[in-house]
KOLLUMBA-236253 format. One record per residue (C-alpha): residue number from 1; chain; x, y, z. Coordinates in steps of 0.5 Angstrom, whole numbers. Each point is the difference from the previous one (the first is absolute). Layout:
<nodes>
 num chaine    px    py    pz
 NUM      A     X     Y     Z
...
</nodes>
This chain:
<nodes>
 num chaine    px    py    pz
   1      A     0     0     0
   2      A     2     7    -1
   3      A    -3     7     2
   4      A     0     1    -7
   5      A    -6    -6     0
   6      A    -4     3     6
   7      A    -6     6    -3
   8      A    -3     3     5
   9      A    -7     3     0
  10      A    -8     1     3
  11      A    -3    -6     1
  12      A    -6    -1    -2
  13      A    -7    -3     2
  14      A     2    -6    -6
  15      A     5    -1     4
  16      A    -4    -3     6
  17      A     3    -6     0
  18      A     7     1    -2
  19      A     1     5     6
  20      A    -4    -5     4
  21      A     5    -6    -1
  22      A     5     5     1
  23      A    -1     2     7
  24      A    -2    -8     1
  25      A     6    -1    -2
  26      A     3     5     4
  27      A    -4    -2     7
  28      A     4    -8    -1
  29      A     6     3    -1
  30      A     1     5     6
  31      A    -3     1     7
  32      A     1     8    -1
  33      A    -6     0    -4
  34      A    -7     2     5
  35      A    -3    -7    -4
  36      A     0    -7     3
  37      A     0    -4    -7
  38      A    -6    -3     2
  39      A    -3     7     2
  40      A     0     2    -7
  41      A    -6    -2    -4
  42      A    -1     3    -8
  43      A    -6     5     0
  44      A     0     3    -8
  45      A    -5     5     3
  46      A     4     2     5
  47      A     6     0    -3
  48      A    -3     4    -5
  49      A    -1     5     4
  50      A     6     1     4
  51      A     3     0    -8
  52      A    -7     6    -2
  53      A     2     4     8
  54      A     2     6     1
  55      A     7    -2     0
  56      A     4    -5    -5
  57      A     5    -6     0
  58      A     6     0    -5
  59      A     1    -7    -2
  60      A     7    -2    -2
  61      A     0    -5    -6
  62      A     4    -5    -4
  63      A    -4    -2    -5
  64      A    -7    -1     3
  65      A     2    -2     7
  66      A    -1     5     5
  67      A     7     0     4
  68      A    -2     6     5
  69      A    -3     5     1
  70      A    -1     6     5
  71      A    -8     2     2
  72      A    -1     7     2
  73      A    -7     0     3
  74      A    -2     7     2
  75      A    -7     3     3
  76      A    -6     5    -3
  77      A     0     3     7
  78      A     3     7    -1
  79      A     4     1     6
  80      A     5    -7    -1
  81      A    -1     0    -9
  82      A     6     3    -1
  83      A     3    -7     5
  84      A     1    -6    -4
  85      A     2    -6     4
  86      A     5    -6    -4
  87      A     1    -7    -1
  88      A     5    -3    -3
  89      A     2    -6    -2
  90      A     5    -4    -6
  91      A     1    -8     0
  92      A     4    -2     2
  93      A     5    -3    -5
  94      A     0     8    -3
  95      A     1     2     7
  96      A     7     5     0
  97      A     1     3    -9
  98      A    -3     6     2
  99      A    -8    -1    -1
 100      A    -2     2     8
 101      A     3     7    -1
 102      A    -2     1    -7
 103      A    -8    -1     2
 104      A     2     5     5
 105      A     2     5    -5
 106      A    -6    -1    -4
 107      A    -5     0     6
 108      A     4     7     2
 109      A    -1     2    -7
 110      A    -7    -2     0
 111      A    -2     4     6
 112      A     3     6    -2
 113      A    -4    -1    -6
 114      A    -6     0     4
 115      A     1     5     7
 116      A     2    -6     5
 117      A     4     4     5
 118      A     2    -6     5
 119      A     2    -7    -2
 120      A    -1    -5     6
 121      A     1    -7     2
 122      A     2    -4     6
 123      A     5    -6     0
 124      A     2    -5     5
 125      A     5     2     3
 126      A     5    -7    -1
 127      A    -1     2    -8
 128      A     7     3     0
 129      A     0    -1    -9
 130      A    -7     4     0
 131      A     1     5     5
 132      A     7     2    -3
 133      A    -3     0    -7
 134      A    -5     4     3
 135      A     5     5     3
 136      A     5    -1    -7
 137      A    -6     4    -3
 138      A    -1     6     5
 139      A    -6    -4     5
 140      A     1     2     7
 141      A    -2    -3     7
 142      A    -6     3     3
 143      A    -1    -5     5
 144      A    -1    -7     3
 145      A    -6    -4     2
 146      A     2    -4     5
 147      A    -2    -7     0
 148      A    -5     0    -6
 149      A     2    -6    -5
 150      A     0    -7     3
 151      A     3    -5    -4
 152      A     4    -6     1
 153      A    -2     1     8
 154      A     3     6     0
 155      A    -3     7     1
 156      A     5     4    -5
 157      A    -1     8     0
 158      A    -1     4    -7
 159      A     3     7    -1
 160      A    -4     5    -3
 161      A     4     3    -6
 162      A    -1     7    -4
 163      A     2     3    -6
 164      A    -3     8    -1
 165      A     0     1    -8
</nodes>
């Protein structure tokens, strides 16, 4: 695989079910996504809707095979829209060529684009890889929330991460 291979661009609702393998997909590999891998059921609707939001997810492709993608999920409430709250994810296998920071910059340009003033998400706290991606790409820590994942019989914290666009 190159990067020259990868195309980047905004899912579609044609793409429901090529996004839901992806983040399945995702869930089986890793245990920093906040899905268990049997908790995540294929709703097209639902999907759809997340895909028709008010927000976006910019999907990362090699050939038809959603590889990653970063979703920013914003509010039609006037006093937080310009806030966008992300989530990331890249398989596994594509992991470390560069795809997490350049759907960082994309969902950057596509908030500009669309008067977000403040990107935000939270990252548990043993996550060094996302969180110095994070931090690489100008996230700051906010804050902690103590004790709020609990995985593997362990309670784990999240940071709370911010970007001011």
């Amino acid at each position: 695989m190159t990067t020259t291979s990868i195309k980047y661009q905004t899912i579609t609702d044609q793409q429901t079910e090529a996004l839901y393998t992806c983040m399945k997909q995702l869930d089986l590999e890793t245990q920093f996504m906040l899905y268990q891998p049997e908790e995540r059921v294929y709703d097209e609707a639902k999907l759809a809707q997340r895909i028709d939001g008010a927000g976006v997810i910019i999907g990362a492709f090699v050939a038809d095979q959603i590889i990653g993608y970063i979703q920013i999920n914003r509010s039609n409430l006037a006093k937080v829209k310009h806030c966008g709250y992300i989530v990331l994810g890249v398989l596994a296998q594509y992991a470390g060529h560069g795809i997490g920071t350049s759907l960082i910059q994309r969902a950057i340009a596509w908030s500009q684009a669309n008067a977000i003033h403040r990107l935000e998400l939270t990252v548990i706290s043993n996550n060094k890889i996302a969180r110095q991606l994070y931090e690489k790409n100008g996230f700051a820590i906010e804050g902690m929330r103590k004790d709020s994942i609990y995985m593997d019989n362990h309670y784990y914290d999240e940071y709370y991460m911010r970007k001011l666009l």
